[in-house]
C-alpha positions in Angstrom: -153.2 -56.1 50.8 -154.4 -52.8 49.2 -152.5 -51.4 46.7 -151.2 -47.9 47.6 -150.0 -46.9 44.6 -152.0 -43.6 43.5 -151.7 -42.4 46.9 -147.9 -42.5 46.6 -148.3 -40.9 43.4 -150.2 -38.2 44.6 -147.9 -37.7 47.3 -144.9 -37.1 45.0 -146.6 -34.7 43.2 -147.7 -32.8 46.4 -144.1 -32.9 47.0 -142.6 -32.0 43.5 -145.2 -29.1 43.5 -144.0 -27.7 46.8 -140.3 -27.9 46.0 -141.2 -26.1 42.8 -142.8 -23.4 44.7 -139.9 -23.0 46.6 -137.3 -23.6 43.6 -139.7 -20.2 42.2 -138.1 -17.1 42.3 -139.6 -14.4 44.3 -140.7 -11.9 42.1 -140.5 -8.4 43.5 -142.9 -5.8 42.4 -141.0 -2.1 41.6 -143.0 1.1 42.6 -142.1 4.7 40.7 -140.1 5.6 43.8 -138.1 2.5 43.5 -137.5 2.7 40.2 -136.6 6.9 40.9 -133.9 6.2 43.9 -132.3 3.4 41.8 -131.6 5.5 38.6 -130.5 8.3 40.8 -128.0 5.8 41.8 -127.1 4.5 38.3 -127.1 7.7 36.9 -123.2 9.0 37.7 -122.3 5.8 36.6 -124.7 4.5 33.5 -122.8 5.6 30.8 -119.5 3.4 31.7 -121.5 0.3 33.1 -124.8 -1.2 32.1 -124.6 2.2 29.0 -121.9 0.4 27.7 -122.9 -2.9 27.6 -126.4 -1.6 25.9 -124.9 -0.2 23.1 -124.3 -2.4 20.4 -128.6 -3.0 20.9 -128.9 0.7 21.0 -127.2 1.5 17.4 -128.7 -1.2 16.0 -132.4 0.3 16.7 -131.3 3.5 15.6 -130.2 2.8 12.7 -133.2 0.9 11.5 -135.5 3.9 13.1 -133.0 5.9 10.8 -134.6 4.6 7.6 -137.9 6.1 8.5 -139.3 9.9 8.9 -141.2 11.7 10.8 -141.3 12.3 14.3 -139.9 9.7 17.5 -140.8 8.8 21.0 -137.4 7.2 22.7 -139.3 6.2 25.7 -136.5 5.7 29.0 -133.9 8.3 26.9 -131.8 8.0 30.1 -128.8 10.2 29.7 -129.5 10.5 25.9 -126.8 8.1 25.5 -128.7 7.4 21.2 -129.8 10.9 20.4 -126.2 11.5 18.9 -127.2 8.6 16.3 -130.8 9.6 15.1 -130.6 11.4 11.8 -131.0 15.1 11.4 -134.4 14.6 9.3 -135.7 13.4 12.3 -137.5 15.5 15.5 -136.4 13.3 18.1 -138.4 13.6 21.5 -137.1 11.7 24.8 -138.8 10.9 27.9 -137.5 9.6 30.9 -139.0 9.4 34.8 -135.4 10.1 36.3 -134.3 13.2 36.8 -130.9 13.2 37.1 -130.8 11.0 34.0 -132.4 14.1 32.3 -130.0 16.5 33.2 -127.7 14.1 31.2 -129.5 14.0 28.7 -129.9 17.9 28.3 -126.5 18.5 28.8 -125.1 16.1 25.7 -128.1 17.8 23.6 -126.4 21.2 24.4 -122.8 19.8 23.9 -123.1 18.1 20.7 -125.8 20.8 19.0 -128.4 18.2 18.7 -130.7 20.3 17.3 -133.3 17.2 16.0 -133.7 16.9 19.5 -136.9 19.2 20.1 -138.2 17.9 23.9 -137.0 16.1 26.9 -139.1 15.6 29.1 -139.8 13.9 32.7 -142.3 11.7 32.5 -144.4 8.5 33.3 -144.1 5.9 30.5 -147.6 4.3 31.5 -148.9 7.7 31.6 -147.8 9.6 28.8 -148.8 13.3 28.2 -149.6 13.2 24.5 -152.4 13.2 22.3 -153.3 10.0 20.5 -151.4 9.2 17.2 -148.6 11.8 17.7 -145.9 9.6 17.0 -144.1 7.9 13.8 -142.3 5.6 15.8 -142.3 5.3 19.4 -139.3 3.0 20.8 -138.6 2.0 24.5 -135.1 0.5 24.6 -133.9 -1.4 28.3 -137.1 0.2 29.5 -140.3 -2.9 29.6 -138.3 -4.8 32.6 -138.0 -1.5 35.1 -141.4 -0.1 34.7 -144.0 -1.2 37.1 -146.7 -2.2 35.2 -145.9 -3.3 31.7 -149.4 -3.7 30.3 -149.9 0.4 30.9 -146.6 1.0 29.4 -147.2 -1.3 26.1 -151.0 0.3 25.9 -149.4 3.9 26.1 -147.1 3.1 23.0 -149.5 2.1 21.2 -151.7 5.2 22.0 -149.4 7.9 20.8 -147.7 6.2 18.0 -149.9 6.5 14.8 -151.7 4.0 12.6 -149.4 2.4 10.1 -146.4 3.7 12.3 -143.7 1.5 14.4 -143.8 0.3 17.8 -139.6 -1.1 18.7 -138.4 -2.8 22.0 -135.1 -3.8 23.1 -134.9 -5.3 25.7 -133.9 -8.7 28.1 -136.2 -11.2 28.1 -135.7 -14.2 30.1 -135.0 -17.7 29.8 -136.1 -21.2 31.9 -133.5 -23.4 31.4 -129.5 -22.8 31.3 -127.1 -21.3 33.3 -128.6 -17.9 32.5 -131.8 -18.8 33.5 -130.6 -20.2 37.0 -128.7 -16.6 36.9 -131.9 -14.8 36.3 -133.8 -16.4 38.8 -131.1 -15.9 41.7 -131.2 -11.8 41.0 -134.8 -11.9 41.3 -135.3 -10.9 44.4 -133.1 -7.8 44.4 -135.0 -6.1 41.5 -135.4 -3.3 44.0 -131.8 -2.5 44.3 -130.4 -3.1 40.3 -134.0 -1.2 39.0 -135.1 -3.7 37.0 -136.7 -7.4 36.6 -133.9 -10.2 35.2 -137.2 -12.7 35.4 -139.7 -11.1 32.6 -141.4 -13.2 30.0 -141.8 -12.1 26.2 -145.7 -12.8 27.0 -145.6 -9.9 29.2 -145.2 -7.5 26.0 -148.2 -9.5 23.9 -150.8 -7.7 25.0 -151.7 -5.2 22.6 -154.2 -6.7 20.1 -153.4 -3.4 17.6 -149.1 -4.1 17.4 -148.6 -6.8 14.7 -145.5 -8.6 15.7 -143.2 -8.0 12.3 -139.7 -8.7 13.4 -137.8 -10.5 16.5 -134.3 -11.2 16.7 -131.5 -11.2 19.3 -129.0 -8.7 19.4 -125.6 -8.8 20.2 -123.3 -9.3 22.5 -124.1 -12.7 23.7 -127.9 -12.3 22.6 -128.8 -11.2 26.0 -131.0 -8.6 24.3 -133.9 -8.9 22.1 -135.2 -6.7 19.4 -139.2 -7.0 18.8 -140.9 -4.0 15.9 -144.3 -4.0 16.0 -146.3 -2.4 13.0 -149.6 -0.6 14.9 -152.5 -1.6 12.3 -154.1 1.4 10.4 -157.7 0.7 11.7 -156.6 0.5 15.2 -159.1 1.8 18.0 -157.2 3.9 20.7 -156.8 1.7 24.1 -156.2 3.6 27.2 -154.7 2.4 30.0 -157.4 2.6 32.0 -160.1 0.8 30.0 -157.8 -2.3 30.4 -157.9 -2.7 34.0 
């Protein structure tokens, strides 16, 4: 009688490997246009909903960004829910690739006299506008998980924020195991219509070999969000987008 065994074996794995497949969530890419039409629908609404819940992570950034000078990029400014909290001593530019949140954001400038506010803007976060090394600190708060390619967005950072200066993210990052990973991995699919991707791995952001990881910590409430500050290293060779395709 021949023993049978590997081929059992193998046949489990085949299995386990094909219910893992399906287990997978599917991941669904966002265009600019998808990403457009759903902050046109958030944007009557962002301040009271998912601006709300953001905030603790925002004021926490800016006050930390607050210790330093010069000039900042707040990439994603939205409806310029933070620009109330920078410091006076700094020019504070905002970018952001909805309109309507714009118009927000221009309207609380002229409201509250922001006048450290010099330039908002409408714009593509993988394809910014400025010259190299423009930037003191450049920070991108609940933007990495909307945009649709990442790796342009994190190379673009780096581009226009000087050697020696700060590169900041908050944002979600998620998780395998847990009941907010299972949560994660159900929304997947409908990144489309919330504008943004619950499944997005912290490896997705480690691709810049010129930002020097120099803190990471989760912020609260719950820790949903994370905080990462990169330091961009002084000898660093400008990367365009581009060349990393």
């Amino acid at each position: 009688m021949s023993d049978n065994k590997p081929s059992s074996f193998r046949a489990a794995a085949v299995r386990a490997g094909e219910q893992k497949r399906r287990s997978e969530p599917k991941i669904v890419q966002l265009d600019e246009g998808q990403v457009r039409d759903a902050y046109r629908r958030w944007a009557p609404v962002y301040d009271y909903t998912f601006g709300a819940v953001s905030t603790a992570g925002r004021r926490h950034a800016v006050e930390i960004i607050n210790g330093g000078a010069g000039r900042v990029l707040e990439v994603g400014v939205g409806t310029g829910l933070s620009l109330p909290n920078y410091k006076k001593h700094l020019d504070i530019v905002g970018i952001d690739l909805a309109p309507e949140m714009l118009e927000k954001a221009r309207e609380r400038v002229k409201t509250e006299n922001l006048t450290n506010v010099s330039g908002l803007h409408e714009m593509d976060a993988g394809n910014l506008s400025f010259p190299d090394n423009t930037f003191d600190t450049t920070v991108a708060m609940y933007v990495i998980t909307v945009v649709p390619e990442p790796t342009k967005v994190m190379l673009e950072l780096a581009r226009v924020t000087k050697p020696g200066g700060e590169v900041m993210l908050v944002n979600h990052f998620s998780q395998e195991e847990g009941v907010r990973g299972w949560v994660e991995r159900q929304m997947a699919p409908f990144a489309d219509l919330v504008g943004w991707h619950s499944v997005f791995d912290v490896s997705r952001v480690m691709v810049c070999p010129d930002l020097k990881l120099m803190d990471r910590k989760a912020l609260r409430p719950w820790g949903i969000f994370t905080m990462m500050r990169f330091r961009k290293e002084k000898d660093a060779a400008t990367v365009r987008p581009e060349a990393a395709e």
